[in-house]
N, C-alpha and C positions, 0 to 999 in steps of 0.2 A: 294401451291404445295409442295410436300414435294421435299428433297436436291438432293434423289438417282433415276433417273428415271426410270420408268418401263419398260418401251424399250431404250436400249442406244445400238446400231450401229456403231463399232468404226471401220473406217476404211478398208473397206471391200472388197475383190474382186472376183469376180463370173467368172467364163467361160463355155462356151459352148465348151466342146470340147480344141480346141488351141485357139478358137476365146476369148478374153476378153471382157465381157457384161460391167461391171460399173467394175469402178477401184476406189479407193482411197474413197468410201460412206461413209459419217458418219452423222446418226440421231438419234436423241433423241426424245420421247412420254413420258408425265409423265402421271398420274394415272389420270383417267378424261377428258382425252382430246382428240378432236378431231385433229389429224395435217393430210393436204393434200399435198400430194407431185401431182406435177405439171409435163408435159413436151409431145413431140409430141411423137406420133409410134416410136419405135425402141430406145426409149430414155435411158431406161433401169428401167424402173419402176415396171413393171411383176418381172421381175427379184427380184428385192430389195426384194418385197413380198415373191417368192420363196423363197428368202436367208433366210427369217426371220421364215419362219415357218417350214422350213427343209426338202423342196420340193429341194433344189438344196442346195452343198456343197457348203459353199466359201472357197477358197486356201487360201484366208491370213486375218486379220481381226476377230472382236468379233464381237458375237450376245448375249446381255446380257439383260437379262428377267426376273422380279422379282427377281435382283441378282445373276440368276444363267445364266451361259453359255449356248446356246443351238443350237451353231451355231454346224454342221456337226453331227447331234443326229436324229433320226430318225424318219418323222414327226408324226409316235402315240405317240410317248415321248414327240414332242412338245405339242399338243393338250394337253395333259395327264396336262402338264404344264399350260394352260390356252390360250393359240390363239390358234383362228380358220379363217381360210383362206376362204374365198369368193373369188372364179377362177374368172377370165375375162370368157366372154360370157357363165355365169350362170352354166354349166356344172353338171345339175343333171340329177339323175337315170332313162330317159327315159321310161324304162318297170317297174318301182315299182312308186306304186300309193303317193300319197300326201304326205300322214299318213306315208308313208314306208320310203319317203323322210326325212322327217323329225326325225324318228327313228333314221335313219343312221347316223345324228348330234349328237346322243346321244350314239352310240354304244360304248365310252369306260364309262360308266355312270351305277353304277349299284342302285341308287336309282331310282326304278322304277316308284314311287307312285310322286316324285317330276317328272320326268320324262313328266308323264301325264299329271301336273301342269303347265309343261312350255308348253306342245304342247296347251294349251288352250291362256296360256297367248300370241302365235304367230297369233290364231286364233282371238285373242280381235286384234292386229296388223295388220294382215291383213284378217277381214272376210271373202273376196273374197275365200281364204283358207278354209277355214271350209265348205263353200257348196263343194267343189272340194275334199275331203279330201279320197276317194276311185276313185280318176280319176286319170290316167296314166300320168305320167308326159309330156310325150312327147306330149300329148295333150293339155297342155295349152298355153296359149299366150303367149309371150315374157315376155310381165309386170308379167303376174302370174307367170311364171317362175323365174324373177329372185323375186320376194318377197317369194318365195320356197327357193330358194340358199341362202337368207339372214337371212329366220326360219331354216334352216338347221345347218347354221354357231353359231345361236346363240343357239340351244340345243345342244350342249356343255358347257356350262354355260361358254361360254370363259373371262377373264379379258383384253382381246387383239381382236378386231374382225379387220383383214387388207381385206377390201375390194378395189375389182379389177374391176374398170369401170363402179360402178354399173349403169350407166344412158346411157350403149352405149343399140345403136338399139331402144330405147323406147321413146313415144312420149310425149313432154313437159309435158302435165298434167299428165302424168305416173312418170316422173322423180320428180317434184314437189312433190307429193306425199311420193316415195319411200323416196326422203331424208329427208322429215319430221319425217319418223318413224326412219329411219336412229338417227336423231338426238334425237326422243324418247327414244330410245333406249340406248343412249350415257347417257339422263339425267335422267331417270325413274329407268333404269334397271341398272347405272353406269359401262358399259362396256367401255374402251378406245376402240378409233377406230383410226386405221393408211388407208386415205381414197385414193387410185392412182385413176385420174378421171382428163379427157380431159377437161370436162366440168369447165373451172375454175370461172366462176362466181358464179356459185354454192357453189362450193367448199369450194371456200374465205369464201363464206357467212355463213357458218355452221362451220368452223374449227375456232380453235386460231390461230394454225398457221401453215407455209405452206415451203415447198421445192420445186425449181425448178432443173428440172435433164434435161442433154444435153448430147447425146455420150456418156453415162454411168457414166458421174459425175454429181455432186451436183457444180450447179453455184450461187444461189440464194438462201436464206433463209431469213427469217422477220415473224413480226405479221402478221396474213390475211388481218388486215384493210389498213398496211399500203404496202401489196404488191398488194391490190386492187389497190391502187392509186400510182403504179411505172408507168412510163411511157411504161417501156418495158415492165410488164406484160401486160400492156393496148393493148400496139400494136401487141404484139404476141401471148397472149390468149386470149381477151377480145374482139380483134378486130377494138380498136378503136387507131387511129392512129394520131400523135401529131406532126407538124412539128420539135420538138426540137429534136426527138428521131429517123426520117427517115434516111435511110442508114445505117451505119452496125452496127450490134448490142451491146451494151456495158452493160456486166450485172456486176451485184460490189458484191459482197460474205459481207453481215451484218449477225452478231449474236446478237442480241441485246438485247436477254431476259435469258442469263448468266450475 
C-alpha cells in the first residue's frame, strides 16, 4: 500500500441544523481496499458518507481525496474527482428506465463510446439488467433495484465507490450475491470501496478493515479478521454472546496497521 492514503478523514464534524451528528471522525481508505464501518441506526454512518462525498458540509475537520481537500465542495466537483456515493435505500430515477438509470451515472462523462463500454461491462455484472434495460425503474424488485444503484455508482468510473446499506431489505441469497460483485468490483475493476452495512458478518468478511461508530464517534477500529473475533463485536453485531463480555459494554480504540 502506498504511504499517502486515498481517503484520509481527519477529524470531522457534521450537523444537522444545531443538532451534532458525529463529532471528532477520523478514517483512513488506502487505494484497493475494501474498509467497512460498522454501527446501529442513528449511529452516524449515513452521515460520514454524506460528509465524504459533499452531500453535507462539515463545520470543522478535513476530507482529503487523492490529496486534494474536498470537504465543503460541491458534490459534481466531488464526483468530477472520482467518488461516487450509493444512497441507503437504493434511491434511483423511478420514471427513467434502466438504460436511463445508468446514463445518469455517467452524466458528468463526455467519453461516450467508453460510456457504452461500461454500460455492458455492468450488464456482464449484473444480467438480470440487460433484459430490464427499457423497463422503468420503479418497476423492479428491491434486488434489481439496488444492483441498478450500484451500475449507476460505478458509470462514473469512480476510484472511491462509498456504499450505504447495500444488503438492507434484500433476502440472503440476494445479499450473497450483490457482495460478490461488490467485491468483483473492488478486484477486476480496482475501485476502493468505503462499505456502511448493519450486516457485519458480511462485511468483516469481504473488507480489510473495519470501523465501528456509536453516537457519532468512532470507538473501534482493527483488521476485519481480528474484529471478527472481538468479543464485543461478537456480542453486539454478530450476535453471539460470551459470558466474559456480558454486561456493559467495553470497547478499546486499536490502530494497528499504522
Amino acid at each position: 500500500m502506498n504511504n499517502t492514503p486515498l481517503l484520509d478523514i481527519r477529524n470531522i464534524e457534521t450537523y444537522y441544523g444545531p443538532v451534532m451528528a458525529i463529532r471528532g471522525v477520523s478514517l483512513t481508505l488506502e487505494e484497493g481496499e475494501i474498509v467497512a464501518v460498522l454501527g446501529a441506526n442513528g449511529a452516524g454512518k449515513t452521515t460520514l458518507l454524506k460528509t465524504a462525498c459533499g452531500a453535507l458540509d462539515c463545520a470543522k475537520g478535513q476530507v482529503i481525496f487523492d490529496g486534494k481537500e474536498v470537504q465543503c465542495r460541491d458534490p459534481d466537483w466531488v464526483v468530477r474527482q472520482g467518488i461516487s456515493h450509493v444512497p441507503e435505500g437504493r434511491e434511483v430515477f423511478p420514471l427513467l428506465t434502466v438504460k436511463e438509470n445508468l446514463l445518469m451515472g455517467a452524466y458528468c462523462r463526455e467519453d461516450r463510446d467508453a460510456v457504452a463500454e461500461d454500460m455492458d461491462v455492468i450488464y456482464e455484472y449484473f444480467p438480470v439488467l440487460s433484459n430490464l434495460d427499457d423497463q422503468l425503474a420503479a418497476y423492479l424488485s428491491g434486488g434489481e433495484q439496488q444492483m441498478l444503484a450500484i451500475g449507476r455508482g460505478f458509470m462514473s468510473r469512480p476510484k472511491l465507490l462509498l456504499l450505504d446499506e447495500p444488503s438492507l431489505g434484500l433476502s440472503p441469497v440476494l445479499v450473497t450475491e450483490i457482495f460478490e460483485i461488490i467485491k468483483r468490483l473492488n478486484q477486476e475493476q480496482n475501485i476502493s470501496i468505503l462499505l456502511v452495512e448493519q450486516n457485519a458478518t458480511i462485511a468483516l468478511q469481504i473488507s480489510s478493515r473495519g470501523y465501528v461508530m456509536e453516537v457519532g464517534g468512532m470507538v473501534m477500529d482493527d483488521y476485519s479478521d481480528k474484529l471478527i473475533e472481538s468479543e464485543d463485536i461478537k456480542e453486539f453485531y454478530l450476535g453471539k454472546k460470551d459470558e466474559g463480555v456480558r454486561g456493559a459494554r467495553r470497547w478499546k480504540k486499536t490502530k494497528t496497521w499504522r
